[in-house]
Z-matrix of the N, CA and C atoms (Angstrom, degrees):
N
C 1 1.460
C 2 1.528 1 108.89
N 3 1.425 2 104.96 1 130.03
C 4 1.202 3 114.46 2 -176.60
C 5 2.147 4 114.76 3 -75.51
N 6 1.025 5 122.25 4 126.35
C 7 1.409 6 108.49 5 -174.73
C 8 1.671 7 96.28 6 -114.38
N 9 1.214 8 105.97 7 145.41
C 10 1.353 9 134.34 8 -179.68
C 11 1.497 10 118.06 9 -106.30
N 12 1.354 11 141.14 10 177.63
C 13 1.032 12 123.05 11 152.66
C 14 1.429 13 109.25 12 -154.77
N 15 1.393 14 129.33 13 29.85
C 16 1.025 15 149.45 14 96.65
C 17 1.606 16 132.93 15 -153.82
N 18 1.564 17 105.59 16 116.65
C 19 1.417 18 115.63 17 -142.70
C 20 2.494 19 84.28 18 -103.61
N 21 1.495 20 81.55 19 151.03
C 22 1.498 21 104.76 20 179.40
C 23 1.967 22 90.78 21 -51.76
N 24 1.065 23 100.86 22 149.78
C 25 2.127 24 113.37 23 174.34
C 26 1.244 25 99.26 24 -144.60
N 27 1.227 26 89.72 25 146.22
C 28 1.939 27 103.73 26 -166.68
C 29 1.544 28 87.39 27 -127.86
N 30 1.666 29 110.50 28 153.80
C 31 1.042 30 126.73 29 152.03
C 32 1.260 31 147.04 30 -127.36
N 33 1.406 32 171.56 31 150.34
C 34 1.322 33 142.82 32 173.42
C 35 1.020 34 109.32 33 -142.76
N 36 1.622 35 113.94 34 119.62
C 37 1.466 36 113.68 35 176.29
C 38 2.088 37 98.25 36 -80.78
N 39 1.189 38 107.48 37 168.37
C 40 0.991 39 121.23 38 174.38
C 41 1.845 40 131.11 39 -157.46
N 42 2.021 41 118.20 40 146.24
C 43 1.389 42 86.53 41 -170.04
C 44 1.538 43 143.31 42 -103.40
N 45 1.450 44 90.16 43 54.79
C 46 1.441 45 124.18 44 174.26
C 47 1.451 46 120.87 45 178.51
N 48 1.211 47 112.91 46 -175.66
C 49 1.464 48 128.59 47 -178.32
C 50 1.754 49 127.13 48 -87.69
N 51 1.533 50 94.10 49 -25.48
C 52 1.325 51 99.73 50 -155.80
C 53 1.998 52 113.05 51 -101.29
N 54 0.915 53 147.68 52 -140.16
C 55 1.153 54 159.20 53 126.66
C 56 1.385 55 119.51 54 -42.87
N 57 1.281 56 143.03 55 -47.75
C 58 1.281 57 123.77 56 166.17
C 59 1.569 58 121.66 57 -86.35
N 60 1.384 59 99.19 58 20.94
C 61 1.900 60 101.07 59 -178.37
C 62 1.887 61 97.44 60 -85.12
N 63 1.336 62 89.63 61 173.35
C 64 1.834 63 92.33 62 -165.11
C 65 1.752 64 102.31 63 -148.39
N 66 1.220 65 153.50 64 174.75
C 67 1.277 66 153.15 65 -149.79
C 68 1.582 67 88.61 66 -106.94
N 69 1.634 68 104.23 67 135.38
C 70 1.062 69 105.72 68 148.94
C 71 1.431 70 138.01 69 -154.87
N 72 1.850 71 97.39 70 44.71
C 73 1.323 72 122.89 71 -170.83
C 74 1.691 73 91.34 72 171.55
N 75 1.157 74 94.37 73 132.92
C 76 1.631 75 119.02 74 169.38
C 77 1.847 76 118.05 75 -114.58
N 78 0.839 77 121.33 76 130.07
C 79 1.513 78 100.48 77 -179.57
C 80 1.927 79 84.59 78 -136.14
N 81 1.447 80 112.09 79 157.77
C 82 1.389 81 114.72 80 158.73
C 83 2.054 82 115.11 81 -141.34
N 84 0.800 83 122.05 82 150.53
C 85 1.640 84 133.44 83 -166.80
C 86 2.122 85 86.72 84 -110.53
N 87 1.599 86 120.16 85 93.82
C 88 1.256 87 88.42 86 158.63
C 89 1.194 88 153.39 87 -92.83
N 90 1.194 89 132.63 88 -141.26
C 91 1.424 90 121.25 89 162.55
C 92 1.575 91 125.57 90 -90.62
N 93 1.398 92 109.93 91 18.66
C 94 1.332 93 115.40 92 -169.26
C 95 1.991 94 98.55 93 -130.99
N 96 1.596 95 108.66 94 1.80
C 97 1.496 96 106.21 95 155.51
C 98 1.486 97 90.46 96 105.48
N 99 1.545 98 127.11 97 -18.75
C 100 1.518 99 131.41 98 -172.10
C 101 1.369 100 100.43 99 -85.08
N 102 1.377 101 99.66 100 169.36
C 103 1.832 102 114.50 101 176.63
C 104 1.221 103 124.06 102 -138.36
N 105 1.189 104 134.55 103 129.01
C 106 1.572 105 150.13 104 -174.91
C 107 1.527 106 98.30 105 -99.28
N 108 1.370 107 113.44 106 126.94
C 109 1.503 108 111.21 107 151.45
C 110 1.679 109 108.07 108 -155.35
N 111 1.244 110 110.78 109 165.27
C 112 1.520 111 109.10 110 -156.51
C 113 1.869 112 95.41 111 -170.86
N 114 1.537 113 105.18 112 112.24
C 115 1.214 114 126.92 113 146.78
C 116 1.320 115 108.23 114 -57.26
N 117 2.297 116 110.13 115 129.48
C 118 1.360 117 111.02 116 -172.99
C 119 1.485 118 95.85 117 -99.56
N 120 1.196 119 139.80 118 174.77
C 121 1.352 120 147.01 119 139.80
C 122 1.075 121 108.89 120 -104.66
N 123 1.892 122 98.56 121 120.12
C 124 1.660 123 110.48 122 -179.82
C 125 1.458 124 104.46 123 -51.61
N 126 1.616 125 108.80 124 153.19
C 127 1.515 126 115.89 125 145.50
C 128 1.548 127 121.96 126 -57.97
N 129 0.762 128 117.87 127 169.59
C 130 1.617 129 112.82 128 -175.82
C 131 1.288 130 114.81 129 -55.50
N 132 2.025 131 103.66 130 -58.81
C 133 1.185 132 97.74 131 -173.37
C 134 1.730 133 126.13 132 -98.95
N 135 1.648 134 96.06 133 59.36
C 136 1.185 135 105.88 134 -166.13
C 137 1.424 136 92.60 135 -119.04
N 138 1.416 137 133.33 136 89.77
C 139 1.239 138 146.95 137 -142.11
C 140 1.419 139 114.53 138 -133.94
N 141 1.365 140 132.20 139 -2.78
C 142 1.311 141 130.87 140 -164.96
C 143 1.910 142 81.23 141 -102.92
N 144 1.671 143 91.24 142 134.67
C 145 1.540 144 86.46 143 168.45
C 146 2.470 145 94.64 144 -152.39
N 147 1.252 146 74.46 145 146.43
C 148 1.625 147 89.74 146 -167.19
C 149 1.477 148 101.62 147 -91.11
N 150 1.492 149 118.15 148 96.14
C 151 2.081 150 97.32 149 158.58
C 152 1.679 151 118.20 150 -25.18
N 153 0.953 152 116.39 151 -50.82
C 154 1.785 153 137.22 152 -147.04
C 155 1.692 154 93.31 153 -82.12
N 156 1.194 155 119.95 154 -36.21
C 157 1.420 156 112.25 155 166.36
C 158 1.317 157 115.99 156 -73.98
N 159 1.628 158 111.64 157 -39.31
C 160 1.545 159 97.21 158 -152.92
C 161 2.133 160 98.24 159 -87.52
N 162 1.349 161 101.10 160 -1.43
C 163 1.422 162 102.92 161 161.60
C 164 1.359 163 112.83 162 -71.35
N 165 1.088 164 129.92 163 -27.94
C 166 1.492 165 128.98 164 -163.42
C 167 1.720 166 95.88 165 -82.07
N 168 1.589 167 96.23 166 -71.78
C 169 1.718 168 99.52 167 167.32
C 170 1.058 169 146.31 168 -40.79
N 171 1.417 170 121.69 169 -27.94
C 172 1.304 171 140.09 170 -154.01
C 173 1.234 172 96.03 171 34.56
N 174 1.203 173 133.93 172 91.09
C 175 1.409 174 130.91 173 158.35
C 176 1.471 175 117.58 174 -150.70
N 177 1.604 176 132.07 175 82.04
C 178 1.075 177 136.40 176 -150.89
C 179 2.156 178 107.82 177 -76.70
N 180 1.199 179 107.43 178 140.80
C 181 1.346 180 110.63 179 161.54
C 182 1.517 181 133.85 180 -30.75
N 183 1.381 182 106.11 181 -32.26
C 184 1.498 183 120.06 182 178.13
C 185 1.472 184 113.78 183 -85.34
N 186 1.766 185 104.64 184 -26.90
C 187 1.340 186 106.93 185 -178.72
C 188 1.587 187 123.28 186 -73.75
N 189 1.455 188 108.51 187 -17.66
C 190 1.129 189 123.58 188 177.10
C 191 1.555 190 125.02 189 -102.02
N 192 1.497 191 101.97 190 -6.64
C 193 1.539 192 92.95 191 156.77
C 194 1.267 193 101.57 192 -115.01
N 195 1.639 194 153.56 193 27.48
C 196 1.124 195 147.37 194 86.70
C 197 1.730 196 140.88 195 -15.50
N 198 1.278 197 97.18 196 -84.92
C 199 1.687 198 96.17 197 160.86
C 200 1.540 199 125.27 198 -84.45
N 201 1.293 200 90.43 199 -25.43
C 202 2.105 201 98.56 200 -166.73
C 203 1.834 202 103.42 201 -42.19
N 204 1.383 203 102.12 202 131.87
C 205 1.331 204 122.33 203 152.57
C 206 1.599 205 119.65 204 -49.45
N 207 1.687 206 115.11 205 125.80
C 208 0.954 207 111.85 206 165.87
C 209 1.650 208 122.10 207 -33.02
N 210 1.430 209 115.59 208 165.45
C 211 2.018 210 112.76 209 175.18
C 212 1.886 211 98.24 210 -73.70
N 213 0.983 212 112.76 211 -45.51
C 214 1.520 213 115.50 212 -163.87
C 215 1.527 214 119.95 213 -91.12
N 216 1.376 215 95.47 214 -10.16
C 217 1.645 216 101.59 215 157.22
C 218 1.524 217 123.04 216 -100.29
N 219 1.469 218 111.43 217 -7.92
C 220 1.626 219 102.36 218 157.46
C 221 1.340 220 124.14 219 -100.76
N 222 1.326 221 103.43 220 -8.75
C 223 1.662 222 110.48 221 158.77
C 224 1.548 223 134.59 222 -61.20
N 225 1.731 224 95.94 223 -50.99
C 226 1.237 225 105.41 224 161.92
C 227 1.521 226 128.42 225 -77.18
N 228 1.741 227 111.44 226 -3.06
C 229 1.542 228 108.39 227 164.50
C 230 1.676 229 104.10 228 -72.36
N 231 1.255 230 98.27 229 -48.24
C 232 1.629 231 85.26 230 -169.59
C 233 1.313 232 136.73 231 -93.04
N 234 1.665 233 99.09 232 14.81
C 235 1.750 234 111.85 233 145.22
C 236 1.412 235 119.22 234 -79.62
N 237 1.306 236 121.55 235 -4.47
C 238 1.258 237 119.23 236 179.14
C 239 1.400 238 104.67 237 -112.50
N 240 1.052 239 123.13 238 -10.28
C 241 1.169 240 110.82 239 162.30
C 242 1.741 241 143.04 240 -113.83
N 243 1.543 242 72.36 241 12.80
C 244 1.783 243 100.54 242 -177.75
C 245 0.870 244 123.65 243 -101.99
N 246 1.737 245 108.46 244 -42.30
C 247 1.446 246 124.59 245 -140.34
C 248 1.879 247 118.56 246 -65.16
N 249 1.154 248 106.51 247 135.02
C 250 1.423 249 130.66 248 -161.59
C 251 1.640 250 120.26 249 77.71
N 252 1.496 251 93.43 250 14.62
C 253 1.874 252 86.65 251 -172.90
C 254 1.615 253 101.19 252 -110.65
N 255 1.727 254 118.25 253 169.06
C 256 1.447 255 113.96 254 -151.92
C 257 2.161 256 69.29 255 -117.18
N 258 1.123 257 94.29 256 128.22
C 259 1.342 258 86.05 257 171.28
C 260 1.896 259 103.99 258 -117.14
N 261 1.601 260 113.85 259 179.20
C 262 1.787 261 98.06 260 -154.09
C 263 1.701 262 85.26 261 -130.30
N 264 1.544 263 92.53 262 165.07
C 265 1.602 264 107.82 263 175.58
C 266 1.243 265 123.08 264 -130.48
N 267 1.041 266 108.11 265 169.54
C 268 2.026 267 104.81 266 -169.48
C 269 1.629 268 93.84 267 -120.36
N 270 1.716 269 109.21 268 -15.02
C 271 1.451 270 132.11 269 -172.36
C 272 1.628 271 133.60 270 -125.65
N 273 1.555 272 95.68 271 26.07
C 274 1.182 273 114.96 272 -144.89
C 275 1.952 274 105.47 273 -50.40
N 276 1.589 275 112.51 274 -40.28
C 277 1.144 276 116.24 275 -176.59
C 278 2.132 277 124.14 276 -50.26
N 279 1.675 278 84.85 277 -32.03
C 280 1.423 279 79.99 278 -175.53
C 281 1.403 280 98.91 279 -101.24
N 282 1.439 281 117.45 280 -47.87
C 283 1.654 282 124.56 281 167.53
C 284 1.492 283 113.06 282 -5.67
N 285 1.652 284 112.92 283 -80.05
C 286 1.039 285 146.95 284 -124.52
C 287 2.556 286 78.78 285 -95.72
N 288 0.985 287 100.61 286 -43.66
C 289 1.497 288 95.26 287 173.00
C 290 2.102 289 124.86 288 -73.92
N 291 1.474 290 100.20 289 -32.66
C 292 1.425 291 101.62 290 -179.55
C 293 1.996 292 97.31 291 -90.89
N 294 1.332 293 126.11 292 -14.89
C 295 1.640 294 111.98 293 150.34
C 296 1.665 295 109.80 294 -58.90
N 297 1.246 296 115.07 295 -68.25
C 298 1.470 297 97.96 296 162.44
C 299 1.099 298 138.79 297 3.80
N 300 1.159 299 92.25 298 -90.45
C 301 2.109 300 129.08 299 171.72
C 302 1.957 301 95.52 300 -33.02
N 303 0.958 302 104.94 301 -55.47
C 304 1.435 303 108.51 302 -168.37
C 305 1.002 304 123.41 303 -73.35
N 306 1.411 305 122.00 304 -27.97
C 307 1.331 306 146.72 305 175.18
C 308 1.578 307 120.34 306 -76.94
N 309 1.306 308 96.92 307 -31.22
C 310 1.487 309 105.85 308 -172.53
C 311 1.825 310 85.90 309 -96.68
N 312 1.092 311 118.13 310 -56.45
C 313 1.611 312 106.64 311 -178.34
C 314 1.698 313 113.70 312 -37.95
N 315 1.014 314 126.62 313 -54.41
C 316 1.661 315 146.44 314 -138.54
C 317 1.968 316 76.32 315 -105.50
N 318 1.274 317 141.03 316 -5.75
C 319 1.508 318 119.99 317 -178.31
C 320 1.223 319 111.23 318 34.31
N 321 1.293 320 117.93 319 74.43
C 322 1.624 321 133.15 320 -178.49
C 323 0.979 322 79.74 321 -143.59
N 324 1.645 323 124.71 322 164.98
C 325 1.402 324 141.13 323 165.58
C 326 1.736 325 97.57 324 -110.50
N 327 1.116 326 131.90 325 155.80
C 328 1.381 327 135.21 326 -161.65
C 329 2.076 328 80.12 327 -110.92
N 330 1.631 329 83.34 328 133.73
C 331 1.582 330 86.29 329 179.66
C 332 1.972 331 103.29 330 -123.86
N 333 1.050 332 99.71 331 34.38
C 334 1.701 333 108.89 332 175.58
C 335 1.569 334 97.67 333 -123.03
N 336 1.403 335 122.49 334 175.47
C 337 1.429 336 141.29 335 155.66
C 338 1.466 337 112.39 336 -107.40
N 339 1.317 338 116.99 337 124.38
C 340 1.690 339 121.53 338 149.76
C 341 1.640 340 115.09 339 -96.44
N 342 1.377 341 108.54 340 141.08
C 343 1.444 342 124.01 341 -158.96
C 344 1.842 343 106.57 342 -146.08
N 345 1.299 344 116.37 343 142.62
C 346 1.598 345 92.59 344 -156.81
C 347 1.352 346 81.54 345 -120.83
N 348 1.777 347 92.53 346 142.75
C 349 1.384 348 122.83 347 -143.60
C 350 1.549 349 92.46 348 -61.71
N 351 1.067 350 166.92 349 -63.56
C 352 1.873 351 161.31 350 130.71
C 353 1.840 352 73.89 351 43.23
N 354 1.128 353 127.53 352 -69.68
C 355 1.478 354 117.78 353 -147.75
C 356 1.922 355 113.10 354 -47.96
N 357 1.342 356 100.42 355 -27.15
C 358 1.483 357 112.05 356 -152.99
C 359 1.485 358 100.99 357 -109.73
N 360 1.522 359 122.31 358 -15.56
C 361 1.192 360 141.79 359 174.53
C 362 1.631 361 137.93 360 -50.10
N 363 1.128 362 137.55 361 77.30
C 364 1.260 363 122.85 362 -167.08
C 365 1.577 364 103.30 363 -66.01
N 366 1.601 365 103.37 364 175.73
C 367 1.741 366 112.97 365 179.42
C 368 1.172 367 119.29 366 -68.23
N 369 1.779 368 108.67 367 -23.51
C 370 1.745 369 128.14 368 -164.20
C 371 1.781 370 89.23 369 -86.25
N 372 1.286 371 117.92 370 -43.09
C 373 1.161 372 104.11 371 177.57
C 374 1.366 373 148.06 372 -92.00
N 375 1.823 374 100.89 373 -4.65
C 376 1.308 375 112.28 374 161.49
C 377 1.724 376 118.67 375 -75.87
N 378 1.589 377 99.58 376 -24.34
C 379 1.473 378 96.76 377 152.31
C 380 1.217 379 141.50 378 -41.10
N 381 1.573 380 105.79 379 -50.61
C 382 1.498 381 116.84 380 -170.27
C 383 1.350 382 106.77 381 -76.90
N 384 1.486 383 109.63 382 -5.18
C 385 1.837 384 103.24 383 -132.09
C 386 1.927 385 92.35 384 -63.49
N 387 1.556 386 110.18 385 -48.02
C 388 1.545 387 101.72 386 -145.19
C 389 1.380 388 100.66 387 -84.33
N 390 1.294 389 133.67 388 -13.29
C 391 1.844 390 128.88 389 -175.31
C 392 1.904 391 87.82 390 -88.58
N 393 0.933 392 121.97 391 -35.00
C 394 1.639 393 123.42 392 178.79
C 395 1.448 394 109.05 393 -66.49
N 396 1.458 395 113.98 394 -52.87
C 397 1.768 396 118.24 395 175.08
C 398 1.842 397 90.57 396 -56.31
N 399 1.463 398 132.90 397 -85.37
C 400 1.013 399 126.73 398 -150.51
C 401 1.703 400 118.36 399 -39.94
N 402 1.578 401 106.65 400 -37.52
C 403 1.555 402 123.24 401 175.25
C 404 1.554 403 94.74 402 -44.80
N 405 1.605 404 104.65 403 -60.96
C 406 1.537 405 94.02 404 -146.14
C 407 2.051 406 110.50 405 -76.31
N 408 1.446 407 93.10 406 -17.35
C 409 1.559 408 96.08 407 150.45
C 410 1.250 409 126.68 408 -55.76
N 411 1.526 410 124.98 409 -51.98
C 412 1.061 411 106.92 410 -173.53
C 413 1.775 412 112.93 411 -78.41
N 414 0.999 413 105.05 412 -5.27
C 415 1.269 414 90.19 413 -171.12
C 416 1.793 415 101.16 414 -101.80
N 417 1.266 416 133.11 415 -12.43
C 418 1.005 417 119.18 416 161.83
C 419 2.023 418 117.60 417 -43.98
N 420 1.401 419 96.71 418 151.31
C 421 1.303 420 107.47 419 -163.63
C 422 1.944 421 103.67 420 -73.29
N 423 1.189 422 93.45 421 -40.24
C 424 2.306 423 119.19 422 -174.42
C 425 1.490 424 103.36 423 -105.46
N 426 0.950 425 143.36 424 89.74
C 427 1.186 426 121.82 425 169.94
C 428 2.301 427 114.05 426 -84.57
N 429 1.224 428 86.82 427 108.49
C 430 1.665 429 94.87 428 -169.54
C 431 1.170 430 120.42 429 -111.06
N 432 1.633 431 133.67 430 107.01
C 433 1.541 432 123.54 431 -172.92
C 434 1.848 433 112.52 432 -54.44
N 435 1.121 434 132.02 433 46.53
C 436 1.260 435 130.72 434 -161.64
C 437 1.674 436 110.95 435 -115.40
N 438 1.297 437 122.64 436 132.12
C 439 1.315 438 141.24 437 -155.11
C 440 2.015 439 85.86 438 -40.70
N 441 1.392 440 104.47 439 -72.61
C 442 2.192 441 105.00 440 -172.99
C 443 0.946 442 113.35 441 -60.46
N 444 1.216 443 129.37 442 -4.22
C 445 1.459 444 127.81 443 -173.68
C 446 1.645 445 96.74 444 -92.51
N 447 1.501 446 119.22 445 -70.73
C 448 1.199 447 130.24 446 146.89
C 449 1.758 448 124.47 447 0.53
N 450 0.981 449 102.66 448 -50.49
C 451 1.945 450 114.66 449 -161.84
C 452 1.722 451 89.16 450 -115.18
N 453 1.590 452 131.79 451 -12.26
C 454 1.562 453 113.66 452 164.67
C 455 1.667 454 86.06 453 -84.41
N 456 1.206 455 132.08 454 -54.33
C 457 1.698 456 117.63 455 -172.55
C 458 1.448 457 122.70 456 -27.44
N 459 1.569 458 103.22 457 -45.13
C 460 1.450 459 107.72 458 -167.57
C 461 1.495 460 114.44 459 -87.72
N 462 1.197 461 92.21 460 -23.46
C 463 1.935 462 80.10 461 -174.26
C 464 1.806 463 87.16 462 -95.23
N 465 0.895 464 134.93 463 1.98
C 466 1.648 465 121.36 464 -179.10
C 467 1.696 466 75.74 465 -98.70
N 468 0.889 467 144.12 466 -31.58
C 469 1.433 468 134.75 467 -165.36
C 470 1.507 469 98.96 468 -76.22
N 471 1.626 470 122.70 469 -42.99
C 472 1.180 471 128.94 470 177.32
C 473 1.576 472 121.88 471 -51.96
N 474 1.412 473 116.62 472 -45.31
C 475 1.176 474 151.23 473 -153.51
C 476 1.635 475 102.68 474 -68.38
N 477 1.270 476 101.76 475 -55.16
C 478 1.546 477 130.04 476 -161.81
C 479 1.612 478 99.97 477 -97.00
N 480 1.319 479 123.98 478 -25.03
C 481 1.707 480 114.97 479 161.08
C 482 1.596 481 116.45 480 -79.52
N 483 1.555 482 105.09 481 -26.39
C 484 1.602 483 109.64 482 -177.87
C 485 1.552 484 103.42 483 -74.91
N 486 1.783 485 123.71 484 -33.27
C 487 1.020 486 120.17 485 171.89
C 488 1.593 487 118.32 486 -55.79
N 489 0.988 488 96.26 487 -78.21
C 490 1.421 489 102.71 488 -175.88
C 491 1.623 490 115.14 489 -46.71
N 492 1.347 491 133.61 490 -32.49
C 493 1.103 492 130.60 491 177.53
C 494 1.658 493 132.67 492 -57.03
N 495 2.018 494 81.74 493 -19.02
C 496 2.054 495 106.34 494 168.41
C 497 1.407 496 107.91 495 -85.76
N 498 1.239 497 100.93 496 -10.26
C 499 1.799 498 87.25 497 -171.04
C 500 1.901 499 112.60 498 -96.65
């Protein structure tokens, strides 16, 4: 097992749960302490939208064909700002399918790796992970269901289980 000690975190909000949900917010936490996040603008016929998500998200339909980023301009941000790096997930199953979605929409080829964070994980620290995540919730100042907010949780969640796991 490869150990990190602070590895790139990806996030993806999305507008639903199921199989026809689609990206509509990306956020990433990197390894250099900075943050990427980016409202998507659906494709047209990207039409399935969940109440029950966009309560969780706060992220309304109008807001995203308002501010939302073109599909092929947040694709091509985050080949340029990724590219050749394995970035990690806390969500890899749905994560790792609505990058897809986006990728295949926007006809870009995705030139990074997503890998779900279990990969980078020791046993001492999947222990700690969820009373350590909840700490660092509560002690965050905003607590915001939002893709960067999301992906700073986890790798500060990462950070602070890899610590403690040396001591």
């Amino acid at each position: 097992m490869r150990q990190l000690t602070n590895p790139i975190i990806i996030d993806v909000e999305a507008s639903g749960f199921g199989g026809m949900s689609y990206p509509i917010e990306v956020g990433i936490a990197l390894d250099d302490d900075t943050k990427y996040c980016a409202l998507i603008m659906p494709a047209p016929e990207w039409d399935h939208w969940d109440e029950g998500a966009e309560k969780v998200h706060r992220i309304a339909r109008d807001v995203l064909e308002t501010y939302g980023k073109p599909i092929q301009q947040v694709a091509a941000e985050l080949n340029a700002l990724l590219e050749g790096k394995t970035l990690y997930t806390d969500g890899w199953v749905v994560d790792k399918p609505w990058l897809t979605t986006l990728f295949h929409k926007a006809q870009i080829a995705m030139k990074f790796n997503v890998s779900p964070l279990e990969m980078i994980l020791s046993e001492e620290q999947m222990a700690r992970w969820h009373p350590t995540k909840d700490k660092m919730l509560a002690e965050a100042k905003k607590h915001r269901h939002r893709a960067s907010f999301d992906a700073w949780i986890v790798q500060e969640t990462y950070k602070r289980t890899l610590a403690e796991s040396k001591d």
